[in-house]
C-alpha positions in Angstrom: 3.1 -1.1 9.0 0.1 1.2 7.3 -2.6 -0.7 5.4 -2.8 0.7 1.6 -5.8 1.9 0.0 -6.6 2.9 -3.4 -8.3 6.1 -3.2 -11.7 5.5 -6.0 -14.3 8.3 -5.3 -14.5 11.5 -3.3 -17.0 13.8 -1.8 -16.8 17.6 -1.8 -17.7 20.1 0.1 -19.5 23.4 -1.6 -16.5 25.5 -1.0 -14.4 26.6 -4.2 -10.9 26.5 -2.1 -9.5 23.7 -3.2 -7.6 23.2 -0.1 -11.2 22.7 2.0 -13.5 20.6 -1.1 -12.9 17.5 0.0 -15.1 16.0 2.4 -14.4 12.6 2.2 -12.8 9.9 0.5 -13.7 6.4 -0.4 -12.7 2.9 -2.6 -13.2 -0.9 -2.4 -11.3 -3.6 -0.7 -13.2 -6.2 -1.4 -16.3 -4.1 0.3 -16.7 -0.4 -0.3 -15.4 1.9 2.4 -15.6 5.9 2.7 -14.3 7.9 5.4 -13.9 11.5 6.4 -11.1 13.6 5.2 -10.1 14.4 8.5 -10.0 10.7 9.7 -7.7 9.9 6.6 -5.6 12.6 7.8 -5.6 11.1 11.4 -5.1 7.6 9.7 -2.1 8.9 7.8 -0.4 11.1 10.1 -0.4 8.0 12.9 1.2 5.7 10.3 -2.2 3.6 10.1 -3.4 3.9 6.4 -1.5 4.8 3.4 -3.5 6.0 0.3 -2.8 6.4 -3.5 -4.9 6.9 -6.7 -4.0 5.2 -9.8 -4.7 7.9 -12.4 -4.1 6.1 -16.2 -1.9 3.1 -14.5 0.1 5.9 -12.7 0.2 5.4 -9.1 0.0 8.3 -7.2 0.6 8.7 -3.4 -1.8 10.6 -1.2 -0.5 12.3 1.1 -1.1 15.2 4.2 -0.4 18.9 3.0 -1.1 22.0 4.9 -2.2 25.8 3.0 -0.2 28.3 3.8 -3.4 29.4 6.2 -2.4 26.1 8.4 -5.7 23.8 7.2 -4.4 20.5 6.6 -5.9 19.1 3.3 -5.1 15.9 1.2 -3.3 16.1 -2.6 -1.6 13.8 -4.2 2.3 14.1 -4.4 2.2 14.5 -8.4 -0.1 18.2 -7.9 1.3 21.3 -7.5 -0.8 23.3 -4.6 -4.2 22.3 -5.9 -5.1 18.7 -5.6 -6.6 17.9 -8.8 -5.9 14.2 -8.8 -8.2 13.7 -5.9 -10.6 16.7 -7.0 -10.8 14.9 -10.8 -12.3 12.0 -8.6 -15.8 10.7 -9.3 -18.3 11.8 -6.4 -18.5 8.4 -4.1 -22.4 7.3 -3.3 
């Protein structure tokens, strides 16, 4: 079964495609932790982690999406193609 993590902060890239601004993600379980996007990826595609964001009590899954150019990117199931949820993130330390 995948270990959940609440998605807290984010790193970007200084690319304007949305689809290839996040570099990595990060949050707290007790200790903080951040990790590359494409490890998350890995993490979710192998069942391993799960990730959500709780935007104004709202929880929101994260989840894998590929552009329509095949680069696999993460959003949130609540965005449309541009993954605002994560994007409206505050940049992790």
């Amino acid at each position: 079964m995948a270990s959940r993590h609440e998605v807290r902060c984010i790193n970007k890239t200084d690319r304007y495609n949305p689809h290839e601004r996040i570099s990595h993600i990060g949050g707290s379980n007790g200790s903080r932790w951040k990790i590359t996007e494409e490890e998350a990826i890995q993490g979710i595609e192998s069942g391993k982690w799960e990730f959500y964001v709780n935007q104004g009590g709202r929880v929101v899954d994260v989840i894998v999406a590929v552009s329509r150019f095949g680069h696999k990117y993460l959003k949130t199931i609540a965005d449309g193609e541009q993954p605002d949820n994560l994007l409206s993130l505050p940049e992790c330390p």
